[in-house]
N, C-alpha and C positions, 0 to 999 in steps of 0.2 A: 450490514449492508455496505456494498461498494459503491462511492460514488465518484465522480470525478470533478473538476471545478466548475463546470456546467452543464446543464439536464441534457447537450448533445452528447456529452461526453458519459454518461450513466448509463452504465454498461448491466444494470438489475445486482440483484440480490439471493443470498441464499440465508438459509435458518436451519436451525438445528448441526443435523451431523452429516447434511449433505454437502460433496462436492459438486463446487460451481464451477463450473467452464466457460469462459464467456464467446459469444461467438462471433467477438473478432477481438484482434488482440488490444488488451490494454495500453495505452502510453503512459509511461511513469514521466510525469511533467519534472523540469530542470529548477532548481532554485541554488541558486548561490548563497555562500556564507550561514547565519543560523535565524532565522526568523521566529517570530514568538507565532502564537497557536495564531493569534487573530491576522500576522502577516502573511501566513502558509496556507491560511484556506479557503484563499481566494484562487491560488494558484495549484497547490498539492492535490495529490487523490487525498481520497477521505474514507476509512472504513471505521464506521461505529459498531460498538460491541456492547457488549453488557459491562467492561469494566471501562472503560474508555473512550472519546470520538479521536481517532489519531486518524491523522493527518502524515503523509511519509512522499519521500520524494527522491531523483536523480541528484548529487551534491554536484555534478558534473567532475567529481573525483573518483572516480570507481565506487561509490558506493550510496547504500539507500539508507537515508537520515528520514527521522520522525519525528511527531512530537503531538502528545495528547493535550486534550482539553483540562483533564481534571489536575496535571502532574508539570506541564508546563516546561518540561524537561525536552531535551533533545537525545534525541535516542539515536544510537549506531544500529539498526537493524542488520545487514551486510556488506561487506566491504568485498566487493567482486566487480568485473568489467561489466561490457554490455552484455546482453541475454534476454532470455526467457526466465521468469521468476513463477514458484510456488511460494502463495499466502498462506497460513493456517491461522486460524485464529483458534487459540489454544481453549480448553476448559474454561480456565480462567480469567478469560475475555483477553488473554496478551496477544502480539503475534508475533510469529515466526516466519522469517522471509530463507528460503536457498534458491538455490539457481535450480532451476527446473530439470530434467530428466528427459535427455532426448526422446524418451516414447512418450512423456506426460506433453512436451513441447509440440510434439505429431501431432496430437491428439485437440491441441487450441485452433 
């Protein structure tokens, strides 16, 4: 489930092996320097999974930092400018962030 720091900003969910489009576009919220889980998710998006609840965000350096509940780590998901982003959230409940694909980008 994708959620964002507050119920206007909760954009729905999806399950299983379906792709979700949402139908308007996401904001990736800004946080600076490296926050712990409980200082990020007040502000960060939030997508829970089976292995995870991470929390991921804008570093306002080019790129998208994260950070799970259970692992407490900060994570480099991608280091790229502004854009359009594809999430995947892997088998194994990880995820995988790229910059989205100008037909996949048409299509949000």
């Amino acid at each position: 489930m994708l959620v964002g720091p507050a119920p206007a900003n909760n954009p729905g969910s999806s399950t299983g092996h379906n792709p979700y489009s949402p139908k308007r576009p996401i904001l990736v919220n800004t946080i600076k320097g490296n926050p712990t889980y409980s200082q990020a998710v007040v502000t960060a998006n939030n997508i829970y999974t089976s292995a995870d609840n991470y929390c991921f965000w804008d570093n306002g350096n080019s790129a998208v930092n994260g950070i799970g509940e259970k692992s407490g780590n900060i994570i480099n998901f991608l280091n790229t400018g502004a854009g359009n982003l594809e999430i995947t959230v892997n088998s194994n409940g990880t995820l995988s962030f790229v910059k989205a694909s100008a037909t996949a980008a048409a299509k949000g």
